[in-house]
N, CA, C and O of each residue as an XYZ file, in Angstrom:
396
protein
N       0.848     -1.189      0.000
C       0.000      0.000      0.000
C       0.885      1.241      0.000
O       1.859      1.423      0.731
N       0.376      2.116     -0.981
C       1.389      3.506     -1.269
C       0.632      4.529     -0.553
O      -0.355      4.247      0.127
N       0.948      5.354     -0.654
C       0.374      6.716     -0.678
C      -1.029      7.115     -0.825
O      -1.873      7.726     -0.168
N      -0.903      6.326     -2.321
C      -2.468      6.499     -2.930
C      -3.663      5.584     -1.916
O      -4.842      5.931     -1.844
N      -3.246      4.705     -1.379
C      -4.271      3.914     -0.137
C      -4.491      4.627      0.928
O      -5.629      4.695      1.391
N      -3.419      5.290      1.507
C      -3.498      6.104      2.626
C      -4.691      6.998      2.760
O      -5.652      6.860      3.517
N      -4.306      8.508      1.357
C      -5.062      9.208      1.219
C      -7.035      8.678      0.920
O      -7.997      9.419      1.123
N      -7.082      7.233      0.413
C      -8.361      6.876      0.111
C      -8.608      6.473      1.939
O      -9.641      5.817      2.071
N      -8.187      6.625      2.722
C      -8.566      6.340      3.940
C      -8.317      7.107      4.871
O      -8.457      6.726      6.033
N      -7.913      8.298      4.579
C      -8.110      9.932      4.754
C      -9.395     10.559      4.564
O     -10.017     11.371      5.249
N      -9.710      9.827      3.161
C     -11.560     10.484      2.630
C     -12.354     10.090      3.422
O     -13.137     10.786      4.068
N     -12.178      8.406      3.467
C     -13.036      7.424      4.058
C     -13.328      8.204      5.361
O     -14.512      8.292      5.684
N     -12.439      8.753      6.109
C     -11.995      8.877      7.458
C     -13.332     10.065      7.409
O     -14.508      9.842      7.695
N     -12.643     11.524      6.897
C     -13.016     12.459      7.130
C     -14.870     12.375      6.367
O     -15.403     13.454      6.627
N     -15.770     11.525      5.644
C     -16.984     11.481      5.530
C     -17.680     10.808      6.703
O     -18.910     10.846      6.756
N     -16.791     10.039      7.887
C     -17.718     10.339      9.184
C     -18.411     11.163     10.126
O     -19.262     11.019     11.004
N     -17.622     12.227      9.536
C     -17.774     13.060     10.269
C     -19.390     14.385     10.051
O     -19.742     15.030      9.064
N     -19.741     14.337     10.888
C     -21.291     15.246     10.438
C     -21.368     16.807     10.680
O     -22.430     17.428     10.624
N     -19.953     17.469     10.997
C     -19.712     18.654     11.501
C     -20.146     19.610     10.391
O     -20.219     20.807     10.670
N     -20.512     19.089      8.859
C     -20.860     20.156      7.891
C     -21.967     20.478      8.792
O     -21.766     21.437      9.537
N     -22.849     20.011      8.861
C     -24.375     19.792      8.982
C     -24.610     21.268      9.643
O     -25.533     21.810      9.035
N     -24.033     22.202     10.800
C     -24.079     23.770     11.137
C     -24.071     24.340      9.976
O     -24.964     25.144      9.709
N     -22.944     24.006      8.937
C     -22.687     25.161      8.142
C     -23.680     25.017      6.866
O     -23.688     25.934      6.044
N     -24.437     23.995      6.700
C     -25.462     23.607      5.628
C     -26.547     24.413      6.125
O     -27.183     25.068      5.300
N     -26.854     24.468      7.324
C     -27.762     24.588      8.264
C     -27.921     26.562      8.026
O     -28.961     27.202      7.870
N     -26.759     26.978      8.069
C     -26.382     27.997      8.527
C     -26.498     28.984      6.516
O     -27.125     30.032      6.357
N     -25.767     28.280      5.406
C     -26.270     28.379      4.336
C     -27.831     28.069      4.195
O     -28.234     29.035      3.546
N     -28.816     27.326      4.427
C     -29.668     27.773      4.128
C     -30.634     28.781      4.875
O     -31.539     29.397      4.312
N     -30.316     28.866      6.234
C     -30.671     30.294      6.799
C     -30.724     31.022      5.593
O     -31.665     31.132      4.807
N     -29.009     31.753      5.527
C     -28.893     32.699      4.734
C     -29.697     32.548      3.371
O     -30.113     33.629      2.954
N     -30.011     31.425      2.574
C     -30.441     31.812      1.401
C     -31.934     32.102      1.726
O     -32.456     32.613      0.735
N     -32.809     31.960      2.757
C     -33.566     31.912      3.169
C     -33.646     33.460      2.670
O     -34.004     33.957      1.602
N     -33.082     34.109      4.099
C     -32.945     35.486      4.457
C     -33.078     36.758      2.988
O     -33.806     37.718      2.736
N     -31.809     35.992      2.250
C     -31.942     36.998      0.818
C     -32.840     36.388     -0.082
O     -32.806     36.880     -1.210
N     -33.734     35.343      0.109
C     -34.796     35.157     -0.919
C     -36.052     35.862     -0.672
O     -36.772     36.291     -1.573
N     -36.446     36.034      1.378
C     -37.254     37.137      1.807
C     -36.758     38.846      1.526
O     -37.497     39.828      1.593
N     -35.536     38.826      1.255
C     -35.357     40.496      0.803
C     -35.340     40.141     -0.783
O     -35.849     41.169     -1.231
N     -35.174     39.642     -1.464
C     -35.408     39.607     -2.805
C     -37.142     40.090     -2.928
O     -37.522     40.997     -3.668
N     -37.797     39.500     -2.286
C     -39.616     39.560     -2.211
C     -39.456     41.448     -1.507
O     -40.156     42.331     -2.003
N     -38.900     41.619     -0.868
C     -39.130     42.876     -0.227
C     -39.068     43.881     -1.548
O     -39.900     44.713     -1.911
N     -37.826     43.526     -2.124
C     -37.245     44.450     -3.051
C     -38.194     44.657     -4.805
O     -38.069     45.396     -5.782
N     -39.370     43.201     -4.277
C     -40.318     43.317     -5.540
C     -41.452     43.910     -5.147
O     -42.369     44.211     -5.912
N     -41.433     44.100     -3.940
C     -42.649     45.251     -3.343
C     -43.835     44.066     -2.552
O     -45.049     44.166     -2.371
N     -42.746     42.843     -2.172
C     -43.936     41.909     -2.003
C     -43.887     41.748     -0.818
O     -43.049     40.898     -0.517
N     -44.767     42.479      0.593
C     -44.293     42.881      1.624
C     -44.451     41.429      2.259
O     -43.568     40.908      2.940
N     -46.276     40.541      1.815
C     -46.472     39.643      2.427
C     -45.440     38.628      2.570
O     -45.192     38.110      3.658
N     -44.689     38.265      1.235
C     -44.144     36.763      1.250
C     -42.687     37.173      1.625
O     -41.937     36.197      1.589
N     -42.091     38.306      1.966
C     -40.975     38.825      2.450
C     -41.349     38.565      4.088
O     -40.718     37.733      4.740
N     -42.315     39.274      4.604
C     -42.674     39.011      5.680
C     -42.885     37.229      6.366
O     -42.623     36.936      7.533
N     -43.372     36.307      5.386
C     -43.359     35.695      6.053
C     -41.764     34.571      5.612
O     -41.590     33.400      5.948
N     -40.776     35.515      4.735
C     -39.966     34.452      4.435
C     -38.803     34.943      5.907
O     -38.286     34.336      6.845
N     -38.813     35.973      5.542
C     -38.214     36.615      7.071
C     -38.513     36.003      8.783
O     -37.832     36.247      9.779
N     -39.764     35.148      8.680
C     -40.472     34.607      9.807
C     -39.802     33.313      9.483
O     -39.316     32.620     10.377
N     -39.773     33.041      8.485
C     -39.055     31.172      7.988
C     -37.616     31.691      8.791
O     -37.438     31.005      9.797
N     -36.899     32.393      8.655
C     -35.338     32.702      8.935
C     -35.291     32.406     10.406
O     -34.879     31.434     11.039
N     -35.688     33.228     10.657
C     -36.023     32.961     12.684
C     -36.617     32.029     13.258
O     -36.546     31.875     14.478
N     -37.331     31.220     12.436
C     -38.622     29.566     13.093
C     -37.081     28.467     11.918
O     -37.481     27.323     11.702
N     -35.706     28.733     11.323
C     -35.156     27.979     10.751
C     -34.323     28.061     11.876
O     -33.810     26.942     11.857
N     -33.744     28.775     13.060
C     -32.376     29.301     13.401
C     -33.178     28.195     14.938
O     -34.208     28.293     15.605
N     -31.878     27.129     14.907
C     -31.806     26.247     16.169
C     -31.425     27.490     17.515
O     -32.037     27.338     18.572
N     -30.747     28.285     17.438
C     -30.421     29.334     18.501
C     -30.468     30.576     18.107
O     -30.268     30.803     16.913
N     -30.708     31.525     18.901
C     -30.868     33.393     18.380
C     -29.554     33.073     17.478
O     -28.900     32.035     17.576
N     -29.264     34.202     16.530
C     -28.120     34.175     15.953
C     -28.146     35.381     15.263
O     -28.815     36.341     15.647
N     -27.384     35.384     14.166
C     -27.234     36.983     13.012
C     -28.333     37.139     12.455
O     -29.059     38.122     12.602
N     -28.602     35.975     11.615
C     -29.417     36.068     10.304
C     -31.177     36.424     11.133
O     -31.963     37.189     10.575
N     -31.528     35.722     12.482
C     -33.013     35.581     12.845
C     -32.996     37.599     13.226
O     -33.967     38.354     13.196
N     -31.678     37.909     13.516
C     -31.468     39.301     14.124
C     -31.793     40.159     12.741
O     -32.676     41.017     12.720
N     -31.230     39.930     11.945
C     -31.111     40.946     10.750
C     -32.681     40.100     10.382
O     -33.419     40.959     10.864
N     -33.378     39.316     10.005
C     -34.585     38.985      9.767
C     -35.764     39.652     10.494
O     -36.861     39.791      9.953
N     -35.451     40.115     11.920
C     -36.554     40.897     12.617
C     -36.292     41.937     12.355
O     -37.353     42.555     12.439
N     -35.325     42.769     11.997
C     -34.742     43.820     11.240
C     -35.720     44.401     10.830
O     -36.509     45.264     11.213
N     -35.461     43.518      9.615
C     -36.413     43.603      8.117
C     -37.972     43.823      8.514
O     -38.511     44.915      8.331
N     -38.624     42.772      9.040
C     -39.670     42.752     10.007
C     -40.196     43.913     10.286
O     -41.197     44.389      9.749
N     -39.281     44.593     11.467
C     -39.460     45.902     12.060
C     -39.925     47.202     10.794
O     -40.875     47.969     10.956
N     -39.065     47.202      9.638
C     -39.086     48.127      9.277
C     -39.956     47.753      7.958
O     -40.205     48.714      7.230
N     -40.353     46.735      7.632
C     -41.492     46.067      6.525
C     -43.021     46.997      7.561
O     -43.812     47.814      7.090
N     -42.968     46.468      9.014
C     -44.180     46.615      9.384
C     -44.335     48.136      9.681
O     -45.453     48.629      9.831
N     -43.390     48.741      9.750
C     -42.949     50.588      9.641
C     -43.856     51.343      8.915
O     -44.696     52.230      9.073
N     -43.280     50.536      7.922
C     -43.730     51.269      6.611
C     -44.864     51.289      6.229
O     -45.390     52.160      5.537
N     -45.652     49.680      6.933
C     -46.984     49.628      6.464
C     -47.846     50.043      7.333
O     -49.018     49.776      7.072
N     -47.554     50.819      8.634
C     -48.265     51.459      9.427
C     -48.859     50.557     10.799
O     -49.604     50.969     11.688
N     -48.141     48.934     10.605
C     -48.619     48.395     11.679
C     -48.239     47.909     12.824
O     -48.029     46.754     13.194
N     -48.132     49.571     13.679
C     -47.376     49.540     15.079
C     -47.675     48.661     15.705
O     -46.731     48.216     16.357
N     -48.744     48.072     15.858
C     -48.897     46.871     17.176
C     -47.626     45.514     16.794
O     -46.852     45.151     17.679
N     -47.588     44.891     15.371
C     -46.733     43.915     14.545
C     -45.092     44.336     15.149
O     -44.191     43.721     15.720
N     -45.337     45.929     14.589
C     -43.936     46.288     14.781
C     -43.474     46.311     15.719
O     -42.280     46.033     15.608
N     -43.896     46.592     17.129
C     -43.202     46.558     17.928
C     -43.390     45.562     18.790
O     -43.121     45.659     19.987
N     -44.004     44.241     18.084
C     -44.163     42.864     18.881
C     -43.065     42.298     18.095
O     -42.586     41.213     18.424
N     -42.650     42.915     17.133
C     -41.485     42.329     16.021
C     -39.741     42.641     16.737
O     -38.695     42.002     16.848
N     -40.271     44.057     17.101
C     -39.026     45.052     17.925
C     -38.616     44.392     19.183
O     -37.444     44.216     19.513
N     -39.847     43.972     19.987
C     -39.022     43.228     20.879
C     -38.507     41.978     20.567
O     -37.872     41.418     21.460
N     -38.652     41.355     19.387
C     -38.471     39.603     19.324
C     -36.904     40.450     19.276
O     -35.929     40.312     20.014
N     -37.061     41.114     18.417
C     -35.769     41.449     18.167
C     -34.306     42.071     18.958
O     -33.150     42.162     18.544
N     -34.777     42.344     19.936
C     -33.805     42.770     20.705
C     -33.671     41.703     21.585
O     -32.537     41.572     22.047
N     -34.787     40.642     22.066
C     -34.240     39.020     22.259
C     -33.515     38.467     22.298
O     -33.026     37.787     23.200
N     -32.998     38.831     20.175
C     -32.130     37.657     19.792
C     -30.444     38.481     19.753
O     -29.589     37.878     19.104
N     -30.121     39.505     20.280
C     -29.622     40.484     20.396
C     -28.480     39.862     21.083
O     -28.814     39.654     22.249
N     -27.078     39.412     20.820
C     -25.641     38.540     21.424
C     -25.164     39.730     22.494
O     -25.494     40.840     22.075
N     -24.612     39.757     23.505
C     -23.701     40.782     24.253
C     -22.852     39.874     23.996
O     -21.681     40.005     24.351
């Protein structure tokens, strides 16, 4: 056995391992996130709103993306005049808020 066996049991080795699974996890957050501002940016407040709600009901712990998702939230429901939303949105949001 050369070299070339070793490295095939290097691969073998390292596909036990399930540590992608955060960062898969963590990519589809994010595509989540910019597919609800893509909808924002077509004037489509509803399905922005609720793709922005997918981001934060996707996130296993508070994190960036559920933070910048109530963001959006906050200032979607701003605009549309519906203070009670917004500032039930404002506090989720300062919640998920890291010190």
């Amino acid at each position: 056995a050369g070299w070339g066996a070793m490295d095939d049991d290097m691969e073998d080795y390292g596909f036990e391992y399930s540590d992608e699974e955060p960062e898969e996890e963590d990519v589809d957050i994010e595509n989540q996130y910019y597919h609800a501002k893509e909808s924002l940016e077509n004037g489509d407040h509803a399905a922005a709103l609720e793709g922005f709600a997918a981001v934060v009901d996707m996130q296993s712990a508070k994190g960036e993306w559920g933070f910048k998702a109530l963001k959006q939230a906050v200032k979607i429901r701003y605009k549309m005049g519906q203070c009670g939303e917004m500032m039930e949105a404002y506090r989720d949001m300062l919640g998920t808020r890291r010190t």
